[in-house]
C-alpha positions as CSV (number, residue, x, y, z in Angstrom):
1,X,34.1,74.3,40.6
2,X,30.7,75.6,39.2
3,X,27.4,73.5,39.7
4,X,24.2,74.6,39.1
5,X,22.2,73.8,42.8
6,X,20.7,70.6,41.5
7,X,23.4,69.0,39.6
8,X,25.3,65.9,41.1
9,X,29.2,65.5,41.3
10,X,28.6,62.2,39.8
11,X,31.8,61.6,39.8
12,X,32.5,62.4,43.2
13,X,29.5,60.9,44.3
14,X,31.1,57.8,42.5
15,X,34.4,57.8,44.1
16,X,32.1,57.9,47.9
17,X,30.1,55.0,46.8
18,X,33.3,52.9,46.0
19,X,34.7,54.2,49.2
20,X,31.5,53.5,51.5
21,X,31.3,49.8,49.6
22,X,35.4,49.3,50.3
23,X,34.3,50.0,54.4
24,X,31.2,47.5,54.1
25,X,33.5,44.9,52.5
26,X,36.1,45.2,55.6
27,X,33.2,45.7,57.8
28,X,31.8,42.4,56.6
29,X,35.2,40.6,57.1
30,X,35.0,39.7,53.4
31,X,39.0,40.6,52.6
32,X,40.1,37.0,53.5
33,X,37.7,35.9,50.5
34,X,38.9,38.6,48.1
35,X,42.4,38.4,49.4
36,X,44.1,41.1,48.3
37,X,45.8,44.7,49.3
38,X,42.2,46.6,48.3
39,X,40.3,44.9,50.9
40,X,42.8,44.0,53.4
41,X,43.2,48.0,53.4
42,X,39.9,48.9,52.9
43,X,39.9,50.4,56.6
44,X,41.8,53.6,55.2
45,X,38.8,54.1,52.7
46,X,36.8,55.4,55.8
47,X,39.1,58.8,56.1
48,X,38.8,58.9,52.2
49,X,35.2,58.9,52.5
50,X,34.8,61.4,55.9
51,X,37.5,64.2,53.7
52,X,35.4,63.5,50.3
53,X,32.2,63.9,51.8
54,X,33.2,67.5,53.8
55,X,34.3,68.3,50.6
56,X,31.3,67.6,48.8
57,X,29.0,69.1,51.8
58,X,31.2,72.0,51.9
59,X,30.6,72.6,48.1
60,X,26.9,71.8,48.3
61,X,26.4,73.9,51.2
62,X,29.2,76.2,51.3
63,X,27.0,78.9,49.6
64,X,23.6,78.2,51.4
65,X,24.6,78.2,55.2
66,X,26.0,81.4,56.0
67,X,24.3,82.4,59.2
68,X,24.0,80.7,62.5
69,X,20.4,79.7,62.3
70,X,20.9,78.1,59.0
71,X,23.6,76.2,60.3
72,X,21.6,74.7,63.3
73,X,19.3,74.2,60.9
74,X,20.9,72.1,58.8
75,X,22.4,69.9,62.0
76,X,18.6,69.6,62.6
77,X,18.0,67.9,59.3
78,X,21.3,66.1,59.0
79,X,20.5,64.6,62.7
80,X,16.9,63.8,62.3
81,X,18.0,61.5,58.9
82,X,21.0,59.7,60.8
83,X,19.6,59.4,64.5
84,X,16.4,57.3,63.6
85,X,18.3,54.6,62.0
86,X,21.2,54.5,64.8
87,X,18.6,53.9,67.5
88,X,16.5,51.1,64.9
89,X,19.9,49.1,64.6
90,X,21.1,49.6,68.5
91,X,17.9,48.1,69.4
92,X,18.6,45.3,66.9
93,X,22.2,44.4,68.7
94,X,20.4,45.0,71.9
95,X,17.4,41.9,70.9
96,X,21.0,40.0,70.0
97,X,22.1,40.6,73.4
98,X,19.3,39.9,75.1
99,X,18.9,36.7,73.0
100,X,22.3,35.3,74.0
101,X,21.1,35.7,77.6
102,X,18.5,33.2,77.1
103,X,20.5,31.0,74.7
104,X,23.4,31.3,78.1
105,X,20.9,31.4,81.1
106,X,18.5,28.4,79.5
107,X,20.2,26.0,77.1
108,X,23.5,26.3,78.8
109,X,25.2,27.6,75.6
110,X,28.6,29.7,76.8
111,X,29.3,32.4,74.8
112,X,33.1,33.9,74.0
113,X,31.6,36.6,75.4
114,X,28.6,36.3,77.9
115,X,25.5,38.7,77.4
116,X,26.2,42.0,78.3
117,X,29.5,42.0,79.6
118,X,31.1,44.5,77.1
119,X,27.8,45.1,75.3
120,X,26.5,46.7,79.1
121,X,24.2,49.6,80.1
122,X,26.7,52.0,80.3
123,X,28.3,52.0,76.6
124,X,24.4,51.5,75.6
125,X,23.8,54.7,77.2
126,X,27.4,56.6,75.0
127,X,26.0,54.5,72.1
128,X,22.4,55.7,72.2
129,X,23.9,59.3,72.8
130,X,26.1,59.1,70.2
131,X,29.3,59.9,72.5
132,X,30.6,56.6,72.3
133,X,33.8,57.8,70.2
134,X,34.8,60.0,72.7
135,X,34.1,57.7,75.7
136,X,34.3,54.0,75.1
137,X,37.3,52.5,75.2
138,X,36.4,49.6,72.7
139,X,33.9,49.5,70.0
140,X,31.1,47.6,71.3
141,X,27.2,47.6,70.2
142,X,26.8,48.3,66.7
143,X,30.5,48.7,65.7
144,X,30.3,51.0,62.3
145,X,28.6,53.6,64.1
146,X,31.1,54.9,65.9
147,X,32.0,56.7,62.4
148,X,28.2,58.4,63.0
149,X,29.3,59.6,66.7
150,X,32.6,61.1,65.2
151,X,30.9,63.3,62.9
């Protein structure tokens, strides 16, 4: 498939954005208001959307990277874009967290789950580093990003 460098595979780029909204909409627990086999499903959109995008990096790419250095390069870039925005929304579950310790410790308010008992300093520490696909057991801090540790 021939592309100049700066045209778009809008229609690939289409299909991606239908698959990343199909994730949000399961992510968001919304099938049980939309009811049906799309969204119930919409879990098996996310290996859709990891095999579209290699494809779509691999044909963007593909030609460009050809040595090692270029390749590290690009890691650089791709890791400096995703990493900052990780950390922003780890420290958001971790002001939740710490937030349901005072709601528990002052107003007596029990939790289904009291402050950091699966949400502790050790899967912080694999979520932060972004190993927590390979090493926690459960999902825990901010869910979704597991998906960011398995690329």
């Amino acid at each position: 498939m021939a592309k100049t460098s700066d045209a778009k595979l809008l229609h690939l780029e289409s299909l991606r954005g239908i698959a990343a909204l199909a994730v949000a909409v399961y992510h968001l627990q919304l099938g049980s208001v939309f009811n049906n086999a799309v969204t119930d499903n919409a879990w098996l959109m996310v290996d859709f959307f990891f095999v579209l995008s290699g494809y779509v990096m691999a044909l963007n790419y593909g030609e460009r990277i050809t040595t090692p250095t270029e390749m590290v390069s690009f890691q650089k870039k791709r890791f400096l874009r995703l990493f900052p925005l990780h950390v922003v929304m780890l420290l958001v579950f971790l002001a939740f967290e710490v937030a349901k310790y005072f709601a528990e410790a002052r107003s007596g308010i029990v939790a289904n789950s009291p402050a950091f008992t699966d949400n502790n300093a050790i899967s912080f520490v694999f979520n932060f580093l972004l190993m927590h696909n390979l090493f926690g057991a459960e999902e825990t801090w901010n869910g979704p990003s597991w998906s960011i540790s398995a690329e």
